[in-house]
mmJSON file of the N, C-alpha and C atoms, coordinates in Angstrom:
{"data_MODEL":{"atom_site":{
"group_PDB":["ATOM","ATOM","ATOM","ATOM","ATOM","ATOM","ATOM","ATOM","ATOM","ATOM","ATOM","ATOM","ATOM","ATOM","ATOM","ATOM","ATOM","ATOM","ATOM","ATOM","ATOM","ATOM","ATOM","ATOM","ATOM","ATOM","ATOM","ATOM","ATOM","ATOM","ATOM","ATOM","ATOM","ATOM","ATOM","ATOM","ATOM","ATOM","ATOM","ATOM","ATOM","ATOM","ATOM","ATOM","ATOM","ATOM","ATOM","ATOM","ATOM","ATOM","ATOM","ATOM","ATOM","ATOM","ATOM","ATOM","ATOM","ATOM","ATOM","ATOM","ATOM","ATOM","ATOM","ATOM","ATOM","ATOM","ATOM","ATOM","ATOM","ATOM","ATOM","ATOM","ATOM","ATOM","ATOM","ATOM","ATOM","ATOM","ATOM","ATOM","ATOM","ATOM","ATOM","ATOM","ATOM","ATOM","ATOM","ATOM","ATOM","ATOM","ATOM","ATOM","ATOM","ATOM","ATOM","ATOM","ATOM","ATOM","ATOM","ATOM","ATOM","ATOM","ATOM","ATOM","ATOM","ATOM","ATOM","ATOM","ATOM","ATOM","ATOM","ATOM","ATOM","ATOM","ATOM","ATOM","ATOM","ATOM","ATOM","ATOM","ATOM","ATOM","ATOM","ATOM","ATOM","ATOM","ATOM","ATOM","ATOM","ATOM","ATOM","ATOM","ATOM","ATOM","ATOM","ATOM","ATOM","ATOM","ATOM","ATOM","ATOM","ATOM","ATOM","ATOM","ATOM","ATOM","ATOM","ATOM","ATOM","ATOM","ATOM","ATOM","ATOM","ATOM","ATOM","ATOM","ATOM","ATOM","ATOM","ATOM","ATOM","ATOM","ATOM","ATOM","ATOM","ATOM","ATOM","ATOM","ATOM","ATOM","ATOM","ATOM","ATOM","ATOM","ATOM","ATOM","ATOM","ATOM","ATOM","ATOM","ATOM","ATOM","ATOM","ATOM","ATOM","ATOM","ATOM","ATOM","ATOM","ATOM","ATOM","ATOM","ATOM","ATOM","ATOM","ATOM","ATOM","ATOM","ATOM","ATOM","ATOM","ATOM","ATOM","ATOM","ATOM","ATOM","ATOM","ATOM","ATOM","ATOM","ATOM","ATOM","ATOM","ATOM","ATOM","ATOM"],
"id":[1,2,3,4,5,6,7,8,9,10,11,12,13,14,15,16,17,18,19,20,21,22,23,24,25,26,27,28,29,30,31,32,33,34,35,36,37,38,39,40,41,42,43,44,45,46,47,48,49,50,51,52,53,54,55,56,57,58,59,60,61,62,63,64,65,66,67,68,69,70,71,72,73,74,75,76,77,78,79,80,81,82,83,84,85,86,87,88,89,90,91,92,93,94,95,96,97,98,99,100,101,102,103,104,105,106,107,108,109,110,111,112,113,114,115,116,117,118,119,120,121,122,123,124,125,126,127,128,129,130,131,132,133,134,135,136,137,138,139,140,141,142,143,144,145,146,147,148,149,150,151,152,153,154,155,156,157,158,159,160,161,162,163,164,165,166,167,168,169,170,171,172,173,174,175,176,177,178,179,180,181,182,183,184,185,186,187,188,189,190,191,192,193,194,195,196,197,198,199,200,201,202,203,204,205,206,207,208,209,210,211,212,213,214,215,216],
"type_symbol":["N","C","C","N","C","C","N","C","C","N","C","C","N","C","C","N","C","C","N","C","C","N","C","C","N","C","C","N","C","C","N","C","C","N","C","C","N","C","C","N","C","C","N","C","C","N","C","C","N","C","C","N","C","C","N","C","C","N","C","C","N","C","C","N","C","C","N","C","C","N","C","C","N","C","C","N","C","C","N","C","C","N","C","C","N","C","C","N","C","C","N","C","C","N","C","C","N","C","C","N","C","C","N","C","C","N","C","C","N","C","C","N","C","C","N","C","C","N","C","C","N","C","C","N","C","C","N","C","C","N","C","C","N","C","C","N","C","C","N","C","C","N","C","C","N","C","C","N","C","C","N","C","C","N","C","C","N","C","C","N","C","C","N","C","C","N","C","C","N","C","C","N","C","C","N","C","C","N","C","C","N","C","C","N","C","C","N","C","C","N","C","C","N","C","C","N","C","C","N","C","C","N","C","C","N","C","C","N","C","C","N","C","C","N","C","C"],
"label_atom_id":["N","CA","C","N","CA","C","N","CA","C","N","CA","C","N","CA","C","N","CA","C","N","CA","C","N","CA","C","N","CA","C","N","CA","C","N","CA","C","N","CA","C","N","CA","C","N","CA","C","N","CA","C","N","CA","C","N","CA","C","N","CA","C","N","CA","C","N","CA","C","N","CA","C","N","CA","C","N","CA","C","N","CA","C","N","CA","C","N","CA","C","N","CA","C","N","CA","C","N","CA","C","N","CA","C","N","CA","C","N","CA","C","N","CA","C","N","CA","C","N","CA","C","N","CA","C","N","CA","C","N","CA","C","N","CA","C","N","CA","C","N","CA","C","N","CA","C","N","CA","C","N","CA","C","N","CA","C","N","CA","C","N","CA","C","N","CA","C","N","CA","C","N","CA","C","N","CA","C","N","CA","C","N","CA","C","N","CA","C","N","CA","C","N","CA","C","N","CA","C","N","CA","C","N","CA","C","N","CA","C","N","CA","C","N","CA","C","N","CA","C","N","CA","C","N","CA","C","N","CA","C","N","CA","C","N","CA","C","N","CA","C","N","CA","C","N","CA","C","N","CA","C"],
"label_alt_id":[null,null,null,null,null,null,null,null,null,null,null,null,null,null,null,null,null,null,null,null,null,null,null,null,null,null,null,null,null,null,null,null,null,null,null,null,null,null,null,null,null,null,null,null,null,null,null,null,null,null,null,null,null,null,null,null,null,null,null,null,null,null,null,null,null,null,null,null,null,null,null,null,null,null,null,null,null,null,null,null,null,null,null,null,null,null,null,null,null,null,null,null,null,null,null,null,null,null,null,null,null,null,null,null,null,null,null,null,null,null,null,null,null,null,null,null,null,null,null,null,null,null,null,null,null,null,null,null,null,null,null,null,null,null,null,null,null,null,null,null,null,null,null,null,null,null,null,null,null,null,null,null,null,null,null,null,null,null,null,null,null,null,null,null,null,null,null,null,null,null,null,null,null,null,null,null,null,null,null,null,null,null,null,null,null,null,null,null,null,null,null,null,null,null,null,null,null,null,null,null,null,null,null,null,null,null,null,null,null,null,null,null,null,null,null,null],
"label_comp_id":["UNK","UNK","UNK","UNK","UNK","UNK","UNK","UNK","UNK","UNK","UNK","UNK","UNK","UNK","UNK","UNK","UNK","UNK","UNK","UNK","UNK","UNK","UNK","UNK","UNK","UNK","UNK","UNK","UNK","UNK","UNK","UNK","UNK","UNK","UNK","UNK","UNK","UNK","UNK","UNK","UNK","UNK","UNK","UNK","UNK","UNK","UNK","UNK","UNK","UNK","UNK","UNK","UNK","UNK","UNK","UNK","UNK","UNK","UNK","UNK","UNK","UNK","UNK","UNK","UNK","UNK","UNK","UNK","UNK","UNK","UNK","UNK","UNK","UNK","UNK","UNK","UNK","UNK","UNK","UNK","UNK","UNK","UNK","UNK","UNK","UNK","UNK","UNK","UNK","UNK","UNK","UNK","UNK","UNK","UNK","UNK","UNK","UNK","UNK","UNK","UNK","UNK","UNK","UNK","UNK","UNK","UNK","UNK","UNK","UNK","UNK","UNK","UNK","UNK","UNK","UNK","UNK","UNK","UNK","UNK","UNK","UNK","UNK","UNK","UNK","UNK","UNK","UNK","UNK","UNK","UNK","UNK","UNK","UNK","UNK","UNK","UNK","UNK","UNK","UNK","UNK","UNK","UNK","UNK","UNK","UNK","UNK","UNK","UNK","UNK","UNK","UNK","UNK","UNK","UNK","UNK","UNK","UNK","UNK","UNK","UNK","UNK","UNK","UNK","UNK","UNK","UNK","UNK","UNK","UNK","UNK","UNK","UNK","UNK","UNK","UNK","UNK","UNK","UNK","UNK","UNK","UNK","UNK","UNK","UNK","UNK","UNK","UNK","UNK","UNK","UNK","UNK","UNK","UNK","UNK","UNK","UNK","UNK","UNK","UNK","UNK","UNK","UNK","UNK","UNK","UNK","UNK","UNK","UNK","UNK","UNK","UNK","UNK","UNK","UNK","UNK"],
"label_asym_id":["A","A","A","A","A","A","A","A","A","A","A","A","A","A","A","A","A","A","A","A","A","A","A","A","A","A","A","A","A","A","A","A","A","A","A","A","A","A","A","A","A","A","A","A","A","A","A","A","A","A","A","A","A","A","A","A","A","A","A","A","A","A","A","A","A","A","A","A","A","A","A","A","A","A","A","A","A","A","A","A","A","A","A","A","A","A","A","A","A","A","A","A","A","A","A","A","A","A","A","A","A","A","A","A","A","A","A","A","A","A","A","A","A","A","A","A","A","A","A","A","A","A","A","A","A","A","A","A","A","A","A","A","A","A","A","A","A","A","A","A","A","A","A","A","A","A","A","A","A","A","A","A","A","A","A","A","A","A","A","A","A","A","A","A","A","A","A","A","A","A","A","A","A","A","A","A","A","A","A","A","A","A","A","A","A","A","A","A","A","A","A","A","A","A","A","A","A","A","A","A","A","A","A","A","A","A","A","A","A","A","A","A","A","A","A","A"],
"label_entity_id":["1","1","1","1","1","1","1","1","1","1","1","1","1","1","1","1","1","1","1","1","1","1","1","1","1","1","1","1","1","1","1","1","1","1","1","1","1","1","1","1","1","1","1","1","1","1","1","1","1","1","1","1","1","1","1","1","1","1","1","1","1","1","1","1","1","1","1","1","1","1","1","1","1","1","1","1","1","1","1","1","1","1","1","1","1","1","1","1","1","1","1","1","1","1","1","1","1","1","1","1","1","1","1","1","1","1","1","1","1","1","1","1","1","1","1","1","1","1","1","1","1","1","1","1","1","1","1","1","1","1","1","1","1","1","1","1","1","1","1","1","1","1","1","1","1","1","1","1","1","1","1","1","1","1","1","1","1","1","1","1","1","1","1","1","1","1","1","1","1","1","1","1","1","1","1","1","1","1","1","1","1","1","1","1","1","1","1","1","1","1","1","1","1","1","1","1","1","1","1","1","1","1","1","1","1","1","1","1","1","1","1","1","1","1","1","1"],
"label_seq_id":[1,1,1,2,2,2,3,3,3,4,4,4,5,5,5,6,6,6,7,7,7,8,8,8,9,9,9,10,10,10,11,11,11,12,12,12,13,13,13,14,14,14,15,15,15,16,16,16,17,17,17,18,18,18,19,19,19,20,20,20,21,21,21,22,22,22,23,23,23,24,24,24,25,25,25,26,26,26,27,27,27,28,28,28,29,29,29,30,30,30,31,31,31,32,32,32,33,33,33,34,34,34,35,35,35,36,36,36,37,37,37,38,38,38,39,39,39,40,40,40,41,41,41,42,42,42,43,43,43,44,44,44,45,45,45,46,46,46,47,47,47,48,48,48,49,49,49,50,50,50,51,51,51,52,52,52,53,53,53,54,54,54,55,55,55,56,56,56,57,57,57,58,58,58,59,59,59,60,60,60,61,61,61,62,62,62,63,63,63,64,64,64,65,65,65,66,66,66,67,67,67,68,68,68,69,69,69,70,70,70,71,71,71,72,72,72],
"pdbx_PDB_ins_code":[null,null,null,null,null,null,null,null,null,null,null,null,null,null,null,null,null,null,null,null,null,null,null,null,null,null,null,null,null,null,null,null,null,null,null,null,null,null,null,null,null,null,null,null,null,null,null,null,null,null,null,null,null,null,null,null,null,null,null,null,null,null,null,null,null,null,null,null,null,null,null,null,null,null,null,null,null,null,null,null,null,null,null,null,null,null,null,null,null,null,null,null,null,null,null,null,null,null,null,null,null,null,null,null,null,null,null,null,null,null,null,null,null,null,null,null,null,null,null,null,null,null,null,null,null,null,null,null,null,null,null,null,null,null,null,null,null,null,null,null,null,null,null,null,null,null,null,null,null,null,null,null,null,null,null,null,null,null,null,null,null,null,null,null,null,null,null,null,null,null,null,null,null,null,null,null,null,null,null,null,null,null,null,null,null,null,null,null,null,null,null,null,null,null,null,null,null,null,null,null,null,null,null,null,null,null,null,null,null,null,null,null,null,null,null,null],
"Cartn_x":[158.431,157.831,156.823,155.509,154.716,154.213,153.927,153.522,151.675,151.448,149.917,149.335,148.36,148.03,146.126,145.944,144.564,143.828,142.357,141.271,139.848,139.5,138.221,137.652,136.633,135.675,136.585,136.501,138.016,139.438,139.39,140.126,141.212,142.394,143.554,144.056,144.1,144.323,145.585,146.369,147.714,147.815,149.406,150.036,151.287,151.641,153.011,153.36,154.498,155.451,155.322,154.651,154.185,154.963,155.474,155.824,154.72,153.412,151.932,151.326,150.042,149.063,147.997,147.202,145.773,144.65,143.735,142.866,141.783,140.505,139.552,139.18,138.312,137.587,138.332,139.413,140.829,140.036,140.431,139.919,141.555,141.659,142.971,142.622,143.637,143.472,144.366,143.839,144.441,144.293,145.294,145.466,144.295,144.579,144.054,142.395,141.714,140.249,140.582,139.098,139.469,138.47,138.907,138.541,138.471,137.855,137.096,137.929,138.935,139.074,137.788,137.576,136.529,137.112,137.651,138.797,139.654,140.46,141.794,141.818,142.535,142.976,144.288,144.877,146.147,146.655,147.485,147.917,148.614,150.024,150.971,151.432,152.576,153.113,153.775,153.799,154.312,153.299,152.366,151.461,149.941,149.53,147.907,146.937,146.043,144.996,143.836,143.659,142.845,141.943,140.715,139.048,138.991,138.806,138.771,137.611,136.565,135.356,135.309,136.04,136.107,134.489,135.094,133.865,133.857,132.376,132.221,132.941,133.651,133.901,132.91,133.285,132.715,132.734,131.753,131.539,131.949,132.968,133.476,132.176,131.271,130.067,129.29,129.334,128.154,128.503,129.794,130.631,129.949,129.903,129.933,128.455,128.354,126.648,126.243,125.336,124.658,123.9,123.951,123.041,124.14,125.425,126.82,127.408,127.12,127.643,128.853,130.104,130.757,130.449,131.302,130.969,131.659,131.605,132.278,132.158],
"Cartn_y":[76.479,77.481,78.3,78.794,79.026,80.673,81.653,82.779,82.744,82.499,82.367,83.785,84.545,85.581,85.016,85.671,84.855,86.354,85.647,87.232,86.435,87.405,87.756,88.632,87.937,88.498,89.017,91.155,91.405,92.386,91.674,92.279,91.289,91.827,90.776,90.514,89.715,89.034,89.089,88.38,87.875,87.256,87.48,86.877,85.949,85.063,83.826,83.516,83.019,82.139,80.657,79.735,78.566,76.88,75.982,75.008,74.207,74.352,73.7,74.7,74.419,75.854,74.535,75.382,75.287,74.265,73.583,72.988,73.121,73.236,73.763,72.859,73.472,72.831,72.466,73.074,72.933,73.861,73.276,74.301,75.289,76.347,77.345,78.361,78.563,79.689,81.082,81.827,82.696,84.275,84.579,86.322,85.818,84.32,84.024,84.155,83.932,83.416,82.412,81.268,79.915,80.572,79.584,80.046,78.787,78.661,77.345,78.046,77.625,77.897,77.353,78.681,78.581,78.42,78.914,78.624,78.842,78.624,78.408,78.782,80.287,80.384,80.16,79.545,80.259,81.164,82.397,83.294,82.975,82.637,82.09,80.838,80.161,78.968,79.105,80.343,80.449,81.136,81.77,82.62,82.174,82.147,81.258,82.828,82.837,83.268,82.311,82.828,81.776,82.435,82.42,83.084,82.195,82.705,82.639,83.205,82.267,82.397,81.728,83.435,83.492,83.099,82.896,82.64,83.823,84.534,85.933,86.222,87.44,87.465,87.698,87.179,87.216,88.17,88.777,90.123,90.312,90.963,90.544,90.999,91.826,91.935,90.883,90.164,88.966,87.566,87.716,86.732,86.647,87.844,88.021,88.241,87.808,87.436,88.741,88.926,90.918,90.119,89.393,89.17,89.634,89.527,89.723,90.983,91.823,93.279,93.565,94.163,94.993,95.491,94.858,95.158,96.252,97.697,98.847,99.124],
"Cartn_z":[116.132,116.991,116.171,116.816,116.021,117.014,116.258,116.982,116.602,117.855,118.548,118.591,118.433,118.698,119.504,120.604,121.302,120.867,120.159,120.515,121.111,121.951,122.33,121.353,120.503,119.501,118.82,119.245,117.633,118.858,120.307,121.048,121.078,120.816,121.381,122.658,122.896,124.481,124.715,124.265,124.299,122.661,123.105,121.435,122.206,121.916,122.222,121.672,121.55,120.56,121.269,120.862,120.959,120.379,121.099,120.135,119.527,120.109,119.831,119.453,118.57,117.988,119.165,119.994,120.044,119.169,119.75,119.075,119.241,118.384,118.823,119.825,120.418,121.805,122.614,123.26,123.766,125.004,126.169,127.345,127.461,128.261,128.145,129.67,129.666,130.881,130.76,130.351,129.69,130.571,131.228,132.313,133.48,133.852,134.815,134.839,133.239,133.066,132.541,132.778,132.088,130.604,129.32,127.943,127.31,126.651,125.375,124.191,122.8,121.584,121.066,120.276,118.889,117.849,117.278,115.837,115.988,114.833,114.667,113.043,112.747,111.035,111.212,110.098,110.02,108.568,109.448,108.502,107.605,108.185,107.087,108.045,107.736,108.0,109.557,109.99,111.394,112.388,111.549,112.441,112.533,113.715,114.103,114.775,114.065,115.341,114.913,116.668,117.726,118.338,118.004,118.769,119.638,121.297,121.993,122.95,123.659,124.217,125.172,126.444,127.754,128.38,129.712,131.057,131.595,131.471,132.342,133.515,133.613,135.232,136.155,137.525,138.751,139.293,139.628,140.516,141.287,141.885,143.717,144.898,144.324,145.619,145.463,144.354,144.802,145.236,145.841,146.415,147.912,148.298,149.752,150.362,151.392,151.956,152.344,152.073,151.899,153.31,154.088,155.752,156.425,156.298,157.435,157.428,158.298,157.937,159.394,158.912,159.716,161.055,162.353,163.499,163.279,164.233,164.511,165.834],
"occupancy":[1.0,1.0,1.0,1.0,1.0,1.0,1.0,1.0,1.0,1.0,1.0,1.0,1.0,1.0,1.0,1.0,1.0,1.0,1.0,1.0,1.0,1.0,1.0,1.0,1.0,1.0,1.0,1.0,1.0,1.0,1.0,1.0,1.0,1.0,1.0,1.0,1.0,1.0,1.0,1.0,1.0,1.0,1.0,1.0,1.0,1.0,1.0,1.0,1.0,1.0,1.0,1.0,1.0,1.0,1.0,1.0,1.0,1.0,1.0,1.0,1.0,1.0,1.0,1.0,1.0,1.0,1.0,1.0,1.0,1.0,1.0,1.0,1.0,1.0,1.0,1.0,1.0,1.0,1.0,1.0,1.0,1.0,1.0,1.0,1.0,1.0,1.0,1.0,1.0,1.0,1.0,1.0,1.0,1.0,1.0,1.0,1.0,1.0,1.0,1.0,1.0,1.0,1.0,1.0,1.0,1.0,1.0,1.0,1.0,1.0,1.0,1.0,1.0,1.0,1.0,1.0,1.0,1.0,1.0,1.0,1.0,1.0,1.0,1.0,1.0,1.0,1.0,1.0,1.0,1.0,1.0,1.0,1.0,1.0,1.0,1.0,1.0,1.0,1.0,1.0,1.0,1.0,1.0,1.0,1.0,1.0,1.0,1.0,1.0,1.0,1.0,1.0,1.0,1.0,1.0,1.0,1.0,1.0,1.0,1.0,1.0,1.0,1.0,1.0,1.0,1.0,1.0,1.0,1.0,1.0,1.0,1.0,1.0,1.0,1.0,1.0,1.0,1.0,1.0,1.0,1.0,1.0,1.0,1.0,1.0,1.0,1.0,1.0,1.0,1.0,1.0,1.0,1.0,1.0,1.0,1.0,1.0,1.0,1.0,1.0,1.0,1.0,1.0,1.0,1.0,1.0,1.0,1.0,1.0,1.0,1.0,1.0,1.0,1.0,1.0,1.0],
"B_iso_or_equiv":[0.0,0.0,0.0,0.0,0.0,0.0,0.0,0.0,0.0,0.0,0.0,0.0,0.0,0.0,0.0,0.0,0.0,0.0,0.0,0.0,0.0,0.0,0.0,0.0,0.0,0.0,0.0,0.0,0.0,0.0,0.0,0.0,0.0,0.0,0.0,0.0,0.0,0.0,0.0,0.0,0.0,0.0,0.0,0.0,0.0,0.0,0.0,0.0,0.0,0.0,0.0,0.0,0.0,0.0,0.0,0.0,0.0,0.0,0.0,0.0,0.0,0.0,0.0,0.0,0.0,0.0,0.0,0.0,0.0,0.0,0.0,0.0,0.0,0.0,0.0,0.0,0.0,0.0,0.0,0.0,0.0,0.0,0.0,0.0,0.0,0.0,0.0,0.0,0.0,0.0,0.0,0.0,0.0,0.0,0.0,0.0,0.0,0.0,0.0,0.0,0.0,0.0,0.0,0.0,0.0,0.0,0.0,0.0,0.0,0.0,0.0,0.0,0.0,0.0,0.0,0.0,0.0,0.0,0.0,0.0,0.0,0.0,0.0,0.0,0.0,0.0,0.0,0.0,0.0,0.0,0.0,0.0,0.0,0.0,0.0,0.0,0.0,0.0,0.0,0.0,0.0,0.0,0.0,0.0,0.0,0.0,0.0,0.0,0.0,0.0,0.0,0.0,0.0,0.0,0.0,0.0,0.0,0.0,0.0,0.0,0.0,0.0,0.0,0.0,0.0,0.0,0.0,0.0,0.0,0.0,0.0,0.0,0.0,0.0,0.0,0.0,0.0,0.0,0.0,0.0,0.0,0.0,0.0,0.0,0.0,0.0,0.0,0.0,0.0,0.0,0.0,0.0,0.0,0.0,0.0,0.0,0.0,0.0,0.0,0.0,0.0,0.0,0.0,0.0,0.0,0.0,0.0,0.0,0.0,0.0,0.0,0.0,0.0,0.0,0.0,0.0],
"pdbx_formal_charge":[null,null,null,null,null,null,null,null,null,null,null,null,null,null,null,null,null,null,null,null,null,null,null,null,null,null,null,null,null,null,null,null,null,null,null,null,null,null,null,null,null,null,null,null,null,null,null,null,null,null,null,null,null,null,null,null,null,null,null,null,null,null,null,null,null,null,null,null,null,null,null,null,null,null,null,null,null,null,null,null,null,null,null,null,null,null,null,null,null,null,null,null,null,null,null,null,null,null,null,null,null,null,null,null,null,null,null,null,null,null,null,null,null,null,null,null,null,null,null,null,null,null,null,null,null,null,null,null,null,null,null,null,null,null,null,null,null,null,null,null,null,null,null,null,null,null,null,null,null,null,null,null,null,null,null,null,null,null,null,null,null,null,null,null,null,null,null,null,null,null,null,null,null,null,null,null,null,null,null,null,null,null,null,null,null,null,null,null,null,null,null,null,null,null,null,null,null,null,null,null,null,null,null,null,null,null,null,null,null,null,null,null,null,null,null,null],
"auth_seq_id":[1,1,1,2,2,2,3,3,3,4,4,4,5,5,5,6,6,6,7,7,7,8,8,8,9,9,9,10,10,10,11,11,11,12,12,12,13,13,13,14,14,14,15,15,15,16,16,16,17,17,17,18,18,18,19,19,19,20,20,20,21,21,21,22,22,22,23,23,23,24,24,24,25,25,25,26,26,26,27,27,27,28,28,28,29,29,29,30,30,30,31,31,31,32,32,32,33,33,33,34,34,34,35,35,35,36,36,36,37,37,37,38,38,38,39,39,39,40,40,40,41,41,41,42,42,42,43,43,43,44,44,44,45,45,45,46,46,46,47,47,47,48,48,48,49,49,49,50,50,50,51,51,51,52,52,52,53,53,53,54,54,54,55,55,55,56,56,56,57,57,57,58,58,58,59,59,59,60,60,60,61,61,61,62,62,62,63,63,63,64,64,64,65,65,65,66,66,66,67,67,67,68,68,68,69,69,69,70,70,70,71,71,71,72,72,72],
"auth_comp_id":["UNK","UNK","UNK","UNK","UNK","UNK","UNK","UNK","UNK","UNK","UNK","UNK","UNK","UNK","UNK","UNK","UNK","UNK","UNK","UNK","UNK","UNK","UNK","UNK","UNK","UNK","UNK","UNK","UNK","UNK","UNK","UNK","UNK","UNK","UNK","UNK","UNK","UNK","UNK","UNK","UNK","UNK","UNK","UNK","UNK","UNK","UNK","UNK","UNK","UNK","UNK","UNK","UNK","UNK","UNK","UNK","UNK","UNK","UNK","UNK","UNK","UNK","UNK","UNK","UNK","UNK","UNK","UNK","UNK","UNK","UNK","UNK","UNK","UNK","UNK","UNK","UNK","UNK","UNK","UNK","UNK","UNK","UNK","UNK","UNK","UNK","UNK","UNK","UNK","UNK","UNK","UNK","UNK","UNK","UNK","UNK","UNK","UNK","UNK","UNK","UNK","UNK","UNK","UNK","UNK","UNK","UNK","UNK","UNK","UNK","UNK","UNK","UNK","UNK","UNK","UNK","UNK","UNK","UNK","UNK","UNK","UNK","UNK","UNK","UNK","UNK","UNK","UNK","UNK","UNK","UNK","UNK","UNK","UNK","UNK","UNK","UNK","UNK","UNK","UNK","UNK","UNK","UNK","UNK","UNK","UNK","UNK","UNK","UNK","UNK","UNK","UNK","UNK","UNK","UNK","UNK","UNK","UNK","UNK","UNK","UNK","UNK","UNK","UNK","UNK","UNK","UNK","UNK","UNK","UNK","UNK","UNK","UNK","UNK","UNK","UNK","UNK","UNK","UNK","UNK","UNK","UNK","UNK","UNK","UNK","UNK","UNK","UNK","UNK","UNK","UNK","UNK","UNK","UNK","UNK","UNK","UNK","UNK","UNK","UNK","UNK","UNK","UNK","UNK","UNK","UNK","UNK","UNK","UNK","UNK","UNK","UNK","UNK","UNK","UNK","UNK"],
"auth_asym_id":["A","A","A","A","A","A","A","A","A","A","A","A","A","A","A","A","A","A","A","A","A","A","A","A","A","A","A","A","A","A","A","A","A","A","A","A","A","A","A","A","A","A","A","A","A","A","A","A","A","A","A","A","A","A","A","A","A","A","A","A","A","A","A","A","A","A","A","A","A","A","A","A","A","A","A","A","A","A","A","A","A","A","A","A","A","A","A","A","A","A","A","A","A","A","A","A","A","A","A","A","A","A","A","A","A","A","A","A","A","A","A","A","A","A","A","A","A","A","A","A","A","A","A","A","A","A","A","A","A","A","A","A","A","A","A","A","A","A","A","A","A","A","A","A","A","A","A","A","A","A","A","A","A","A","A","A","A","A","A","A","A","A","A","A","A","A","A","A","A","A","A","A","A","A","A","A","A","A","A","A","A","A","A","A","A","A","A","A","A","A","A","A","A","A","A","A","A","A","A","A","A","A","A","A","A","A","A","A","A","A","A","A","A","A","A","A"],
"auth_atom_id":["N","CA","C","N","CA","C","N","CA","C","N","CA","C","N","CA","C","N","CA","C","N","CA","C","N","CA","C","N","CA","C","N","CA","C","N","CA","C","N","CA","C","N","CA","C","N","CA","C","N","CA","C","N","CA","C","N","CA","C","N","CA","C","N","CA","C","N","CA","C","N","CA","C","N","CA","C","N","CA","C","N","CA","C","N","CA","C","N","CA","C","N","CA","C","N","CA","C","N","CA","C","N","CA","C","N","CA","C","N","CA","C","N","CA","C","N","CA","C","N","CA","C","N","CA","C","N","CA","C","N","CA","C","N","CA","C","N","CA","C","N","CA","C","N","CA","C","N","CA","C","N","CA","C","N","CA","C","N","CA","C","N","CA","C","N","CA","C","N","CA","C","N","CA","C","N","CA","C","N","CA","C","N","CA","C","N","CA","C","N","CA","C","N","CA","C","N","CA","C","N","CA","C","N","CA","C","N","CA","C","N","CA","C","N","CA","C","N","CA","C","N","CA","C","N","CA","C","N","CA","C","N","CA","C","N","CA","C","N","CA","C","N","CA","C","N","CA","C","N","CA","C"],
"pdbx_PDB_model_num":[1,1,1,1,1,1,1,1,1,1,1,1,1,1,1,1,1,1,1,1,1,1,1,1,1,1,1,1,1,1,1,1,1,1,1,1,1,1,1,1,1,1,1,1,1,1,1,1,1,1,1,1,1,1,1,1,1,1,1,1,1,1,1,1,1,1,1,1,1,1,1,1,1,1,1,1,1,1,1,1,1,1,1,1,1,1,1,1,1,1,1,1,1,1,1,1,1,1,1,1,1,1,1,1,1,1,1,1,1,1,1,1,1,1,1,1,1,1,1,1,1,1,1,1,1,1,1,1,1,1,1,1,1,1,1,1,1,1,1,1,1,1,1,1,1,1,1,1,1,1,1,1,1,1,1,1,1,1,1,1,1,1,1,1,1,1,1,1,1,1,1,1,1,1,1,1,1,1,1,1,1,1,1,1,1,1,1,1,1,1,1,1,1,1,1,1,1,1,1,1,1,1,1,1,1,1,1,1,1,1,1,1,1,1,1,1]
}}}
């Protein structure tokens, strides 16, 4: 078992206790964004971090058609 720690640039995402470490170019879905691994160090013999380079989120107003407006 291996303790995973995930960052975005120098923010931590999530950390897991893992029976697999990550590989680069590994697609992931991580607090429900999909994410590409960029690297992989490892600290010591049980502990991994893993840079991680999320897909922008989606705007929720530019989902919706700015022609269809609210009957009242």
């Amino acid at each position: 078992m291996f303790v995973v720690h995930f960052y975005d640039h120098k923010n931590e995402l999530l950390n897991q206790l893992l029976q697999r470490v990550p590989e680069v170019g590994e697609n992931l879905k991580l607090k429900g964004r999909k994410g590409k691994v960029a690297s992989v160090m490892a600290v010591d013999e049980k502990t991994y971090h893993v840079q991680v380079t999320l897909e922008p989120k989606a705007k929720p107003g530019a989902a919706a058609d700015p022609g269809k407006k609210k009957k009242k």
